[in-house]
C-alpha positions as CSV (number, residue, x, y, z in Angstrom):
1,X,-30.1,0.7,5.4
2,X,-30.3,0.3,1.8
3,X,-27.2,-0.5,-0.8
4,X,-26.0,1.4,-2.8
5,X,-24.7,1.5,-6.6
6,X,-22.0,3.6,-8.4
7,X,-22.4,3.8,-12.2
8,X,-19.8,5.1,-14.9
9,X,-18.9,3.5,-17.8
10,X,-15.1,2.9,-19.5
11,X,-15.7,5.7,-22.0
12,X,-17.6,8.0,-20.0
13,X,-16.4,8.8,-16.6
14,X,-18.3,10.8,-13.7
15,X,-16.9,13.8,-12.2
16,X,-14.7,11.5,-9.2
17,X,-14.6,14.3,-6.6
18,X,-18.3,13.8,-6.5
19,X,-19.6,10.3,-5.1
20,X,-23.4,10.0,-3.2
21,X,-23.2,9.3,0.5
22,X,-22.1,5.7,0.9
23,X,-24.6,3.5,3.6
24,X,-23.8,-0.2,4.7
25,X,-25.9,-3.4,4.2
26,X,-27.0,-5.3,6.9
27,X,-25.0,-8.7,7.4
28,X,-27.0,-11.6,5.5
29,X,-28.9,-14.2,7.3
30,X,-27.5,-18.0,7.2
31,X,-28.4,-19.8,3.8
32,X,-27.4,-23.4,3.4
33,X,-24.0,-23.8,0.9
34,X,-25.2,-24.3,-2.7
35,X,-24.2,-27.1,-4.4
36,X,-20.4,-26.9,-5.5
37,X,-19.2,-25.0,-2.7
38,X,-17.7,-26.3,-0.1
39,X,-19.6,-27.7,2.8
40,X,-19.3,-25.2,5.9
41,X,-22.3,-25.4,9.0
42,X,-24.5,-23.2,9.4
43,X,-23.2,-21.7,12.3
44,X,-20.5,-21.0,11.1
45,X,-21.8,-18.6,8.2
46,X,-23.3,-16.0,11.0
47,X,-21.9,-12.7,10.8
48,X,-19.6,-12.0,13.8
49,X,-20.4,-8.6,14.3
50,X,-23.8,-6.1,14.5
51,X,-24.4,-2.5,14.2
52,X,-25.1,-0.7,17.5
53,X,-25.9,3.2,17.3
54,X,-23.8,3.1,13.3
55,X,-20.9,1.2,14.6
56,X,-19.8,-1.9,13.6
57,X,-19.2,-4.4,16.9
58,X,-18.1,-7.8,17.8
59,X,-21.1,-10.1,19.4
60,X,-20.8,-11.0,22.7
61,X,-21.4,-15.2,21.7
62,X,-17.6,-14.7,19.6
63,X,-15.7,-12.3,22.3
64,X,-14.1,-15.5,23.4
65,X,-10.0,-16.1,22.8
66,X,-10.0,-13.0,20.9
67,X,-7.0,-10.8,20.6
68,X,-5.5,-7.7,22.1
69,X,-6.5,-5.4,19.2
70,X,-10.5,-6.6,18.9
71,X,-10.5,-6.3,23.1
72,X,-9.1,-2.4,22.7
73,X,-12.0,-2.2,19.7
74,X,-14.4,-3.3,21.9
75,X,-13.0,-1.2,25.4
76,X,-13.5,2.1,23.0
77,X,-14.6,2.6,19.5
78,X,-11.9,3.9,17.8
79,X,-13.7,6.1,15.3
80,X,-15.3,8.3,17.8
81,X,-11.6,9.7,17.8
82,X,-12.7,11.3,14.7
83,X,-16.4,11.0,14.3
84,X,-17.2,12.5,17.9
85,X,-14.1,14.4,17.7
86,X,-12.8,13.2,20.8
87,X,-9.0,14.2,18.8
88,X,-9.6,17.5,20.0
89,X,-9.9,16.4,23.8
90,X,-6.9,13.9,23.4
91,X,-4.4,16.4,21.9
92,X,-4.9,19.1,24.9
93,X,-3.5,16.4,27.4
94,X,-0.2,16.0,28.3
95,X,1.7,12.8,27.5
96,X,2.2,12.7,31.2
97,X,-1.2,12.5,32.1
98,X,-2.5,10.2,28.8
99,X,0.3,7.2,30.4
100,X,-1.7,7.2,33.3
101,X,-4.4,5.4,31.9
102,X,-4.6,2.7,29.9
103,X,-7.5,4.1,28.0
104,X,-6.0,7.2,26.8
105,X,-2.5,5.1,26.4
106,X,-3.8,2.9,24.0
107,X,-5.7,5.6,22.5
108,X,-2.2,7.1,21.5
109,X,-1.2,3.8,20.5
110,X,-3.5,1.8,18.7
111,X,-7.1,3.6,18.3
112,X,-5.0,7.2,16.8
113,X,-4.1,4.6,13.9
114,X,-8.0,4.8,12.7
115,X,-7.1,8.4,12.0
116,X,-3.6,7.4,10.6
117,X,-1.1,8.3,13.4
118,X,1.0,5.7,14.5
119,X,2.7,6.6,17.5
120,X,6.7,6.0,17.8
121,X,6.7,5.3,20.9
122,X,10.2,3.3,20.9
123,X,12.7,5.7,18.5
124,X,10.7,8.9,18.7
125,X,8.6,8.9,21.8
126,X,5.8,11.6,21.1
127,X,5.4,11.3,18.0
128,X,3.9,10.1,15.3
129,X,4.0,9.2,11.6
130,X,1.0,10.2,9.7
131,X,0.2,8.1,6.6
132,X,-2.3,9.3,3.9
133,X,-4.7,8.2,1.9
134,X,-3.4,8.8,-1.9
135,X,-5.6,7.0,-4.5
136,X,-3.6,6.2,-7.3
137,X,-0.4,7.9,-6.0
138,X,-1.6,11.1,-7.3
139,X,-0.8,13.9,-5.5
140,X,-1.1,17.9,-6.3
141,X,1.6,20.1,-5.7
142,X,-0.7,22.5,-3.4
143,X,-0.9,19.2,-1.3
144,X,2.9,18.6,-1.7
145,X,3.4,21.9,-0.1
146,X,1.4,21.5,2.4
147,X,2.7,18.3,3.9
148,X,6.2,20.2,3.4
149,X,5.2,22.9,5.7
150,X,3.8,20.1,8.5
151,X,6.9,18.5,8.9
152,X,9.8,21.5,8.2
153,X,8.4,22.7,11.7
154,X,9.9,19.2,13.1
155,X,13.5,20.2,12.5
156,X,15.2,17.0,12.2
157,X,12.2,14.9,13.6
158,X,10.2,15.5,10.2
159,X,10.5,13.8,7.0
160,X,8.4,12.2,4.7
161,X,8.2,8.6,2.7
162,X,7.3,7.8,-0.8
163,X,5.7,4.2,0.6
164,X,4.8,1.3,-0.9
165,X,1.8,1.3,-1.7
166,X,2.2,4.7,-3.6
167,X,1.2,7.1,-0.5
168,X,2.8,9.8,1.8
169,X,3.7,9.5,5.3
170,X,5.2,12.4,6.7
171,X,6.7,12.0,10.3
172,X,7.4,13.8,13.6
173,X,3.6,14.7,14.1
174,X,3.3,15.9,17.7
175,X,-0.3,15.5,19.0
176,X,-1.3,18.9,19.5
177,X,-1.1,19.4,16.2
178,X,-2.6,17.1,15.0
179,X,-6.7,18.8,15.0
180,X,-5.3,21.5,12.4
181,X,-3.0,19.2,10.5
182,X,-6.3,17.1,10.3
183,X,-8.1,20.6,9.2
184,X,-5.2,21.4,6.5
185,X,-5.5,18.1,4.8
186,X,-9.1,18.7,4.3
187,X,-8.9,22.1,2.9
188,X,-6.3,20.7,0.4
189,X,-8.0,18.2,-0.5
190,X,-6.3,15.1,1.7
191,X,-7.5,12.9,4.4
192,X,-5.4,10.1,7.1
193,X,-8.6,8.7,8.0
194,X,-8.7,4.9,8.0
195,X,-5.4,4.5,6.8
196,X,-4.0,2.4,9.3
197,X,-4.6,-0.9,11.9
198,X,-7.9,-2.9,10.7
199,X,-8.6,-1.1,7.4
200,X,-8.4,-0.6,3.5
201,X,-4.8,0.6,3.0
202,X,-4.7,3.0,0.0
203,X,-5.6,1.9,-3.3
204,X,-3.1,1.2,-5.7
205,X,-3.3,2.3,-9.6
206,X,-0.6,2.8,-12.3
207,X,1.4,5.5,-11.3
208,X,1.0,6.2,-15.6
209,X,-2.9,6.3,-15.2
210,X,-4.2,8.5,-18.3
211,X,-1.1,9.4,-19.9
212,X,0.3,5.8,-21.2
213,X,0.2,5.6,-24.7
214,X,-0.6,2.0,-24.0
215,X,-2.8,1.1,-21.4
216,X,-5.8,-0.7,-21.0
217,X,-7.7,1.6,-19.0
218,X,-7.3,5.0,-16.8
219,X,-7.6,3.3,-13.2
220,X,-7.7,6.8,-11.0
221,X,-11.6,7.2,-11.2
222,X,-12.1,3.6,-10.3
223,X,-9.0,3.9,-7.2
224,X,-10.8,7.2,-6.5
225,X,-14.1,5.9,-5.6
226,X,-12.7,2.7,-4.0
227,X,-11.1,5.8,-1.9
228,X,-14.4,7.7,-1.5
229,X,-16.3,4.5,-0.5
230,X,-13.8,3.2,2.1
231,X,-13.7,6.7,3.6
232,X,-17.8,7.9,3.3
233,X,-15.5,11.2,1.4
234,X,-13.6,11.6,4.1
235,X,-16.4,11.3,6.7
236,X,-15.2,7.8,8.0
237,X,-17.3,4.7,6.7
238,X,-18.5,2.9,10.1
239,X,-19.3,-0.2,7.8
240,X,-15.9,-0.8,7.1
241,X,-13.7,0.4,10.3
242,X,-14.3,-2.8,11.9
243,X,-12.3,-5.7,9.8
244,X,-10.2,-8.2,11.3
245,X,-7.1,-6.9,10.2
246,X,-5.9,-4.2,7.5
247,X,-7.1,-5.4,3.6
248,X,-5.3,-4.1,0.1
249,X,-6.8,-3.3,-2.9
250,X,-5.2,-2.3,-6.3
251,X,-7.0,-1.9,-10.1
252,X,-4.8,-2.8,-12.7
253,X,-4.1,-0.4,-15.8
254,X,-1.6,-1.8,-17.5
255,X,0.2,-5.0,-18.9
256,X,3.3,-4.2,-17.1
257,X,1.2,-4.8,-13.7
258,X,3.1,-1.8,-12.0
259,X,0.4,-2.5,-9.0
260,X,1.6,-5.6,-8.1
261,X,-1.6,-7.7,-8.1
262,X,-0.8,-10.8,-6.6
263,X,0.1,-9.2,-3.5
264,X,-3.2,-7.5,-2.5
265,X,-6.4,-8.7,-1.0
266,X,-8.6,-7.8,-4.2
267,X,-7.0,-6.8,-7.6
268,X,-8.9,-6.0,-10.3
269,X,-7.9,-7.1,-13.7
270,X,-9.1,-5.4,-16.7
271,X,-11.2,-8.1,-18.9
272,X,-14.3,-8.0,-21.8
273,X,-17.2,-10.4,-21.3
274,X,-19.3,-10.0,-24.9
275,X,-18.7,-6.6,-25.6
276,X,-18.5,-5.0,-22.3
277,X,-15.3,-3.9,-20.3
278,X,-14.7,-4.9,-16.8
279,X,-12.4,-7.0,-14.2
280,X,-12.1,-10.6,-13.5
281,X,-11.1,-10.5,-9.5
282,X,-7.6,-12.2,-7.7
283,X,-8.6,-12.4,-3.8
284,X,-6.7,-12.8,-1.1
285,X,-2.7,-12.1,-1.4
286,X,-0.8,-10.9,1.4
287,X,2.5,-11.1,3.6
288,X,2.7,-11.1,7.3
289,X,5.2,-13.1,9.6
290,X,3.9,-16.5,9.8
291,X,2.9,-16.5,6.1
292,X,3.0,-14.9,2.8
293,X,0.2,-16.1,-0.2
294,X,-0.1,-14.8,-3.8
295,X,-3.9,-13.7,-4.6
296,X,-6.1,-16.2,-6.4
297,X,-9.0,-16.2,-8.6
298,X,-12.5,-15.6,-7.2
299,X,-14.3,-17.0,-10.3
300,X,-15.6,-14.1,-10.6
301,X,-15.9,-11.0,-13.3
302,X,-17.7,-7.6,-12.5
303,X,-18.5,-4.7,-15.1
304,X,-17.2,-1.4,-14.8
305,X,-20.3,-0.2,-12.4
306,X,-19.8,-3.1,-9.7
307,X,-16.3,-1.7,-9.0
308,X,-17.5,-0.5,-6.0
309,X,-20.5,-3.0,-4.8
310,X,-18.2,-5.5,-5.4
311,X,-15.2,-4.4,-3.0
312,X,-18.1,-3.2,-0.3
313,X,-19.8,-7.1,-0.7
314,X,-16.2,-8.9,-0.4
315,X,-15.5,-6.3,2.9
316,X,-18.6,-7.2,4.6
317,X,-18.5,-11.1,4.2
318,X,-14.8,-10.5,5.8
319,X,-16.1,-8.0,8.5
320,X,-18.9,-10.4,9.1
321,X,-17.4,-14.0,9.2
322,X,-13.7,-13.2,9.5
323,X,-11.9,-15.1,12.9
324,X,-10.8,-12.7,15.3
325,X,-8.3,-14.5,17.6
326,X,-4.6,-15.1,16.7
327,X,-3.3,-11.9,14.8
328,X,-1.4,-13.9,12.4
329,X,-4.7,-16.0,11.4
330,X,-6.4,-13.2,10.6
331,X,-6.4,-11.9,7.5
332,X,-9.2,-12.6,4.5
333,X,-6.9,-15.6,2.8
334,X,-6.9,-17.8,6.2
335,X,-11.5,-17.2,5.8
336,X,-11.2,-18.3,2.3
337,X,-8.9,-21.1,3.0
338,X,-11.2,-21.8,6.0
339,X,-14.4,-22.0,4.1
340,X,-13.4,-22.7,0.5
341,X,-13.4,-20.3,-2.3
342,X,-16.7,-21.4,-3.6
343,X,-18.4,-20.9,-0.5
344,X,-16.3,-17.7,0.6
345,X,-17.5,-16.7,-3.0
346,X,-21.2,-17.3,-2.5
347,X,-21.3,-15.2,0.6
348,X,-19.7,-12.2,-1.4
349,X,-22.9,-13.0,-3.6
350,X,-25.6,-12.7,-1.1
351,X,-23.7,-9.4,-0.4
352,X,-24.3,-8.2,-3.8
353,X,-26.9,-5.3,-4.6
354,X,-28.5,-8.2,-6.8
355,X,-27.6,-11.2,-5.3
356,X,-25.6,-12.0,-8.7
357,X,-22.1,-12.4,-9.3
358,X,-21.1,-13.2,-13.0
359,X,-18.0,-16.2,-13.7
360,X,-14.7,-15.1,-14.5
361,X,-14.1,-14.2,-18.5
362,X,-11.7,-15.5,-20.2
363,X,-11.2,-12.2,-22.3
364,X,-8.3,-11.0,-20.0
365,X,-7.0,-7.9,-21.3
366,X,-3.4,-8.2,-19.8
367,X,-0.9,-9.7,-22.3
368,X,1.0,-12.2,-20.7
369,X,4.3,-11.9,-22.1
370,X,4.7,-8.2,-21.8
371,X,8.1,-7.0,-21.3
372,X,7.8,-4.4,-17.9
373,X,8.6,-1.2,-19.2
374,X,11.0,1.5,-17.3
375,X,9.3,4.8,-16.0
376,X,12.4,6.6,-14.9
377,X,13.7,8.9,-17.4
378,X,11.9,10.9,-20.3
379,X,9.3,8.8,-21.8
380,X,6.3,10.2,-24.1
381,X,2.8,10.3,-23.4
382,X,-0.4,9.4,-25.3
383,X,-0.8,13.4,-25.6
384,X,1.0,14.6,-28.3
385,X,3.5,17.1,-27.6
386,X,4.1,15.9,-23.8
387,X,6.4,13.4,-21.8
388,X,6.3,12.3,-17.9
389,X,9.9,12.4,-16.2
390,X,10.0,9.6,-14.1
391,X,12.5,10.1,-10.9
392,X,14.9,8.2,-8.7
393,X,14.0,9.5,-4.9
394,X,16.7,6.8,-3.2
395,X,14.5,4.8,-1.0
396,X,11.4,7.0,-1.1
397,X,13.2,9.3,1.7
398,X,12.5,13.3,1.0
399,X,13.1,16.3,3.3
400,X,10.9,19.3,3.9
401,X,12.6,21.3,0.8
402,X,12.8,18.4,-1.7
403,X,8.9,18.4,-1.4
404,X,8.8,22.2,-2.0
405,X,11.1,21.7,-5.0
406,X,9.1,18.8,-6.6
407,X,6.1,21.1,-6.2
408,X,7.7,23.7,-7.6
409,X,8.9,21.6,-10.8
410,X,5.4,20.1,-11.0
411,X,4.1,23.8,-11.5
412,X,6.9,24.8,-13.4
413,X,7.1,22.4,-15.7
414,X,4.2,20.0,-15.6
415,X,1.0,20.6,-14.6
416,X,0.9,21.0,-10.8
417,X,0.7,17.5,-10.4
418,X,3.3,14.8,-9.2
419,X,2.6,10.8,-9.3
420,X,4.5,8.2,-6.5
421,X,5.1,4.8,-7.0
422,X,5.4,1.3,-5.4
423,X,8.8,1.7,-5.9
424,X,9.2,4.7,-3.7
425,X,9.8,7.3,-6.6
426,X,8.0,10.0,-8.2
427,X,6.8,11.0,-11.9
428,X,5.9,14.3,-13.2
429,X,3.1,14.4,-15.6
430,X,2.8,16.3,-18.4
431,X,6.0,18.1,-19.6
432,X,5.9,19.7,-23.1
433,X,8.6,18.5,-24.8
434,X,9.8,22.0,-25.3
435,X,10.9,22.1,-21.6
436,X,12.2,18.8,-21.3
437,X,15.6,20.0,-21.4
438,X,15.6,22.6,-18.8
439,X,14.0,20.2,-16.6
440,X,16.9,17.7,-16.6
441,X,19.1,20.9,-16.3
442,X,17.3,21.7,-12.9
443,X,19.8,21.5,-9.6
444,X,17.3,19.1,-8.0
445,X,17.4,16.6,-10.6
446,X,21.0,16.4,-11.2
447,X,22.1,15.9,-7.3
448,X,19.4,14.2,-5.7
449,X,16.6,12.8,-7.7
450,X,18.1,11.6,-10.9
451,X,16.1,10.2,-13.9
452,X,19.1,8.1,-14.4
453,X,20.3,6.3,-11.6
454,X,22.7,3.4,-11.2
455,X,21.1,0.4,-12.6
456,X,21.2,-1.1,-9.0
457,X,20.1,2.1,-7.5
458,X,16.9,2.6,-9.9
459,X,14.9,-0.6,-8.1
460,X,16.4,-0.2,-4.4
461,X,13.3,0.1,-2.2
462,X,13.7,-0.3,1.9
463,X,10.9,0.0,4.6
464,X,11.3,2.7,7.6
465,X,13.5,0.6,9.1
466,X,14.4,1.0,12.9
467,X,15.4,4.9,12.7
468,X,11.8,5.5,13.3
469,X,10.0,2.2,13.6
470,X,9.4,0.3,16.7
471,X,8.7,-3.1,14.9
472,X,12.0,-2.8,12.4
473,X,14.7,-5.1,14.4
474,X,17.4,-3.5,11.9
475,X,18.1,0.1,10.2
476,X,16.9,-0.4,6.6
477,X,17.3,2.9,4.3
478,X,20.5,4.3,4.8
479,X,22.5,0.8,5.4
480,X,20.5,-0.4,1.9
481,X,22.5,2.7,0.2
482,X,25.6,1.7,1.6
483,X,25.5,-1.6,0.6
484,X,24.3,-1.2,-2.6
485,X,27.5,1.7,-3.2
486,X,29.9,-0.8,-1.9
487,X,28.6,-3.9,-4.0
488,X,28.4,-1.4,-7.4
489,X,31.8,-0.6,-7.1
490,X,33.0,-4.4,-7.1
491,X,30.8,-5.8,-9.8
492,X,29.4,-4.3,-13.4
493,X,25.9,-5.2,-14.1
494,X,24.1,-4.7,-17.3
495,X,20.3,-5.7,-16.1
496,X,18.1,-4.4,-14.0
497,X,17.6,-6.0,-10.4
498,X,15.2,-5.4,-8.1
499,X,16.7,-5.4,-4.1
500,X,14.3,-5.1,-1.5
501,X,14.8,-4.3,2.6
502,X,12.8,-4.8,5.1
503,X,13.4,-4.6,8.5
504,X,10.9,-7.4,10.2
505,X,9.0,-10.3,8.8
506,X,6.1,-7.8,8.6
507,X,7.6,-6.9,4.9
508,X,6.9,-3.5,4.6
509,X,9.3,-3.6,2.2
510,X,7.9,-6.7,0.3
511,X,11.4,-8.6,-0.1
512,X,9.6,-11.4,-1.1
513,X,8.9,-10.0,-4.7
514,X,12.2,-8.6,-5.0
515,X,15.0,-10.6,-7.2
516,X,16.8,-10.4,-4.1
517,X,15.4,-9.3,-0.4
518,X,16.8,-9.0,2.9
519,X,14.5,-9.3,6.3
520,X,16.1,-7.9,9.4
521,X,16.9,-10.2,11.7
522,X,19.3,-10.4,14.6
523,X,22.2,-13.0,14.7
524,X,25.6,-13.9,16.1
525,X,28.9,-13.4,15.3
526,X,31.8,-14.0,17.6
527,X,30.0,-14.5,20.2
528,X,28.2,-11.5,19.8
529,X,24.1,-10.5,18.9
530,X,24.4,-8.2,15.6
531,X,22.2,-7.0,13.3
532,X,21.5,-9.3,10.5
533,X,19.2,-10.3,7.4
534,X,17.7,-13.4,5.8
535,X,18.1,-13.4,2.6
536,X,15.7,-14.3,-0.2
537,X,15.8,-15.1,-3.8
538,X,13.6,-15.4,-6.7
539,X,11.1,-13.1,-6.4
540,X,9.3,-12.2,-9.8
541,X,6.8,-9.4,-10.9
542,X,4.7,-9.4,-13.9
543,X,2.0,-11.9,-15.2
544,X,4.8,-14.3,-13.8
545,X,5.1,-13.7,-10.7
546,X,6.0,-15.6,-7.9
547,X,7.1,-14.9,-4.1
548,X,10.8,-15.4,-3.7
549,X,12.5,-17.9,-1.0
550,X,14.9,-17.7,1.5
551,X,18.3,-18.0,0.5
552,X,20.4,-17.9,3.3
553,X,19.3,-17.4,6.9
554,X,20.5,-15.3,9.4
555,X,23.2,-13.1,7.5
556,X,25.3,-10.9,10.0
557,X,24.6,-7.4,7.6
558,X,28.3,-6.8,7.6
559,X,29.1,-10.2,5.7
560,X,26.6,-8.8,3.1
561,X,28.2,-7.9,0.7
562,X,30.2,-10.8,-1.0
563,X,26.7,-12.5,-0.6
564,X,25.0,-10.5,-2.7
565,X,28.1,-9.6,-5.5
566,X,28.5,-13.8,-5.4
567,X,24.6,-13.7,-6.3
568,X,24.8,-11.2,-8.9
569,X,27.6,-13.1,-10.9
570,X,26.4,-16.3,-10.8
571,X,22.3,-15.3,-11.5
572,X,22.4,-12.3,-12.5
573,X,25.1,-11.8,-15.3
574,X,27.2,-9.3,-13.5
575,X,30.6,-9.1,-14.2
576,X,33.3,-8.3,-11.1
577,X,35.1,-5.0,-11.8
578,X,38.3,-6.3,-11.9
579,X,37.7,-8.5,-14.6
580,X,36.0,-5.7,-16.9
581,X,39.0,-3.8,-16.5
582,X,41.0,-6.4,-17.6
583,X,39.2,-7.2,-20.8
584,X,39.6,-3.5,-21.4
């Protein structure tokens, strides 16, 4: 198969719904380490996998100790749910009948998450949550609509997430639906496909792409055709179905680092080398249970054209010589640590179209002292004339006729287009100032999605939680509200804090870059097993981040409360109620 190449320049950008068909390269043969890198044998440097009949497999000579999920892989390929359409077959069979066999079970459980449907089997037994691809968070409101029509029919069983990683899930999918849902997401314009289990998650941009007075570049066509290569436009890329475990990818826009760089398996950060724009490359950050790491640098700076080669080389030296045992070893940091970032480096190299991968530049375009900006409210845009209202959606949670409302704002006031966020909320694009006013007027905006929420409300964000899914141990969304209600009414705060929940170490809800985070865990308390966090501390976003700590362990969540206002007052400069009204 040959490589391929996608070309565009900084100043002059392609059509993006337009992108050539998309083909693999062959894994590379062993080459001895060059000098500086690490030493690693031989042996150890041959790819894992081969292509049989345009799918990616595991080789028989490294099927031994591997885990559950590669076993299930290698049982049934996953993609021929959507590339042979066996979804059509699947969805005409009764749940009754698919329990019979282990097949067809973990079809419904693990290989449906190749097509995005993640079955909740525990709290909704049935049915399924749908997650999208969304490059960039950018959503239309035809597609809004849409989505709001899929899970209205659910009744109380649908609803929809802002997530975060800026993307929709909707939830309460039942599987015979889900051949035309997969249909109406096409004709609008959508796609679920590899969205979920061992696969590029969606790819994060700012959420103010194109319309910041003061960014540093428009990331949606390069997160677009990250999104068109993973997916072969929505046609499912075999090349890249087959990873060890899932992989995040974000391209940075702004100094304010909205995307969260240090977080994701690749982040692209703008920089010049002499004259010409590009990105020097962070590799390798991710949370999971056993272990959270921040990204480091790969050395390494692409132009603008390598967007694309670059992420496809880096996916295939992981595809090829990623371990495929313990879950928790799995992802691409534990094959850098394992080899060495030199040597992980040079095999992204032989990977490259050219064989070339330039050093990292020191021209990095992000200022490092840059004061993160707020999005919520009414804030102007580089288009004279026109503002983007940023809105509070209280942890990302929205109902069949808050999406049709949005859309209809969107259309009504903007231009038919909303943006989500990593912090679970949504911005509409392009208001004329002239309608600013009658916007913020707009019943929608004063009761539910306000562009000026309590200070501690504006950076609540909290995972699914165990409402829906099976791996939360606590409920996350609507105890976070509570909470956060109670401890506002005790203590006065004047600065923003970010409080994060997540409801298992799997940090879907990324508490470890909040300022404070809780993890669901369960504990004791008179004798008793009750739902309870750990607590963590510390967490910072921006060119200084850092992953936050634990705190305190083991928190029974209904002795919450003083924890955090005692945290609050003593880190955070919040004054206790009682005391302000005093000094009144």
């Amino acid at each position: 198969m040959a490589s391929f190449s996608v070309k565009f320049s900084a100043t002059s950008l392609p059509n993006t719904n337009r992108c050539s068909k998309l083909h693999a390269t062959p894994p590379q043969t062993v080459a001895v380490p060059p000098s500086g890198a690490a030493e690693v044998a031989a042996e150890r440097l041959e790819p894992r996998v081969e292509e049989r009949d345009g799918y990616w497999v595991l080789k028989e000579k490294f099927r031994q100790g591997i885990n559950p999920a590669e076993k299930a892989k290698i049982e049934k390929e996953p993609m021929k749910l959507f590339t042979e359409n066996g979804i059509e077959d699947l969805a005409k069979i009764s749940l009754e009948e698919i329990e019979k066999s282990k097949l067809t079970k973990d079809d419904i459980d693990l290989r449906l998450k190749w097509l995005g449907l993640f079955h909740r089997r525990k709290h909704q037994y049935g049915r399924f949550m749908m997650r999208l691809k969304l490059p960039n968070g950018v959503t239309t409101s035809a597609q809004t609509r849409y989505l709001a029509s899929v899970i209205r029919k659910y009744g109380k069983d649908g609803c929809a997430d802002v997530t975060t990683r800026q993307n929709w899930q909707i939830r309460g999918v039942v599987l015979p639906d889900v051949p035309d849902i997969l249909k109406g997401l096409d004709e609008v314009g959508l796609t679920s496909l590899q969205s979920g289990m061992d696969n590029v998650r969606n790819p994060v941009g700012n959420p103010l792409a194109g319309i910041d007075p003061q960014e540093i570049v428009d990331t949606r066509p390069y997160t677009n055709l990250l999104s068109q290569y993973v997916t072969a436009n929505f046609r499912g890329n075999l090349a890249v179905t087959n990873l060890p475990r899932k992989w995040n990818v974000c391209v940075i826009g702004s100094h304010d680092l909205y995307e969260h760089p240090h977080i994701n398996d690749l982040a692209y950060m703008p920089a010049t080398k002499d004259g010409r724009f590009g990105f020097n490359l962070l590799v390798g950050g991710f949370f999971s249970p056993k272990r959270c790491a921040e990204a480091i640098p790969l050395d390494a700076w692409v132009p603008a054209d390598d967007v694309v080669p670059v992420c496809k080389a880096i996916l295939e030296a992981y595809r090829d010589l990623g371990t495929r045992g313990n879950r928790q070893k799995t992802r691409m940091m534990w094959l850098i640590d394992e080899l060495g970032v030199e040597a992980f480096r040079e095999e992204v190299v032989k990977r490259m179209p050219q064989q070339k991968l330039e050093r990292e530049s020191a021209e990095d375009l992000v200022q490092k002292q840059w004061e993160r900006r707020e999005y919520l409210g009414v804030h102007p845009q580089k288009q004279e004339g026109y503002s983007f209202v940023g809105l509070h959606i209280p942890v990302g949670r929205v109902q069949a006729d808050d999406m049709d409302e949005l859309a209809r704002l969107a259309d009504e006031y903007g231009s038919g287009e909303l943006r989500v966020t990593v912090e679970q909320n949504i911005i509409i694009p392009n208001v004329e100032n002239s309608k600013i006013k009658a916007l913020l007027n707009e019943p929608l905006l004063k009761n539910r999605f306000s562009p000026d929420p309590p200070i501690l409300m504006k950076n609540l964000v909290a995972c699914t939680g165990n409402q829906f899914c099976g791996q939360a141990i606590i409920e996350t969304k609507a105890r976070s509200m509570r909470i956060t209600e109670e401890v506002q009414r005790l203590v006065s705060v004047t600065q923003p804090v970010r409080m994060h929940w997540t409801g298992c170490p799997n940090s879907c809800g990324q508490v470890q870059v909040a300022d404070i985070g809780f993890m669901g865990c369960l504990t004791r308390k008179e004798g008793k097993t009750v739902e309870g966090a750990d607590v963590f501390l510390g967490g910072r976003i921006g060119s200084d981040s850092h992953l936050g700590d634990v705190y305190k362990k083991s928190v029974p969540c209904e002795d919450l409360v003083p924890i955090i206002v005692d945290l609050l007052v003593n880190k955070f400069g919040a004054v206790p109620r009682e005391r302000e009204e005093a000094e009144d």
